[in-house]
C-alpha positions as CSV (number, residue, x, y, z in Angstrom):
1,X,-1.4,25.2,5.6
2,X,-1.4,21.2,5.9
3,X,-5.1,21.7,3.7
4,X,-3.2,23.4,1.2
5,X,-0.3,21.2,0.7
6,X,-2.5,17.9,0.3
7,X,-4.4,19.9,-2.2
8,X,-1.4,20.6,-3.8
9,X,-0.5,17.3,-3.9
10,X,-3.3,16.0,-4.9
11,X,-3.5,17.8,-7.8
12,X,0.1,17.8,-8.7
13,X,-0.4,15.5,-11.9
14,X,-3.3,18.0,-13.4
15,X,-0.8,21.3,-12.6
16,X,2.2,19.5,-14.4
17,X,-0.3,18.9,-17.4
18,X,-1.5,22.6,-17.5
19,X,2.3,23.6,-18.2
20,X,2.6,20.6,-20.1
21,X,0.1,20.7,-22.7
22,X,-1.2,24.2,-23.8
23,X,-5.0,23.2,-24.3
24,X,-7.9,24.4,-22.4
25,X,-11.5,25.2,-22.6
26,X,-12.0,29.0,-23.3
27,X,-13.5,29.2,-26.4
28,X,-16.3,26.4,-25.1
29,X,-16.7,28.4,-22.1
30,X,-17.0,31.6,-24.4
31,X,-19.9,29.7,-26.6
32,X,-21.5,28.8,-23.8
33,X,-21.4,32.1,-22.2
34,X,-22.9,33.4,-25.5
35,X,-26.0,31.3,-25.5
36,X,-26.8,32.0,-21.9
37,X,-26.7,35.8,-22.7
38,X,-28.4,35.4,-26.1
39,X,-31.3,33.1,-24.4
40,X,-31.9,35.9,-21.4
41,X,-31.9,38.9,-24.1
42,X,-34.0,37.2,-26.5
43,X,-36.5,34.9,-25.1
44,X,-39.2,36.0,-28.1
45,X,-37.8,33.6,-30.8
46,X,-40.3,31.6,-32.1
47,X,-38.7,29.1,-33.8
48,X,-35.6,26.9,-32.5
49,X,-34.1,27.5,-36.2
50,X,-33.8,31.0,-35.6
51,X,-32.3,31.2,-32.3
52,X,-29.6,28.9,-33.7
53,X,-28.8,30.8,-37.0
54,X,-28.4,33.6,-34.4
55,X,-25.4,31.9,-32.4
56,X,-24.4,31.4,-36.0
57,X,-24.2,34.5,-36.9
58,X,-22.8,35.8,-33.7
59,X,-19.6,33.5,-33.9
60,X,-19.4,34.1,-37.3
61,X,-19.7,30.6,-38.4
62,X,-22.0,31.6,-41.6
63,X,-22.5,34.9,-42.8
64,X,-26.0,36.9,-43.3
């Protein structure tokens, strides 16, 4: 209990932000989560280029 309260404190100042401001990190996380799974399904690219135009297309940041 005494662990959990000085972590609480601790981080009181973070936890007031999180309430505070309504930013985070998801759609970063998402992106990367993206590339990790498009680099394990598709390790037969043969050109950097192409692997990128792929997380392009994926996200939809250009169309085909």
């Amino acid at each position: 209990m005494k662990q959990a309260l000085k972590l609480y404190n601790d981080n009181l100042k973070y936890i007031e932000n999180s309430f505070k401001y309504d930013i985070n990190n998801g759609i970063i996380e998402e992106t990367k989560n993206l590339i990790k799974c498009l680099k394990r399904i598709a390790f037969g690219y043969r050109k950097y280029d192409h692997f990128i135009a792929r997380i392009f297309l994926i996200k939809g940041i250009i169309k085909e």
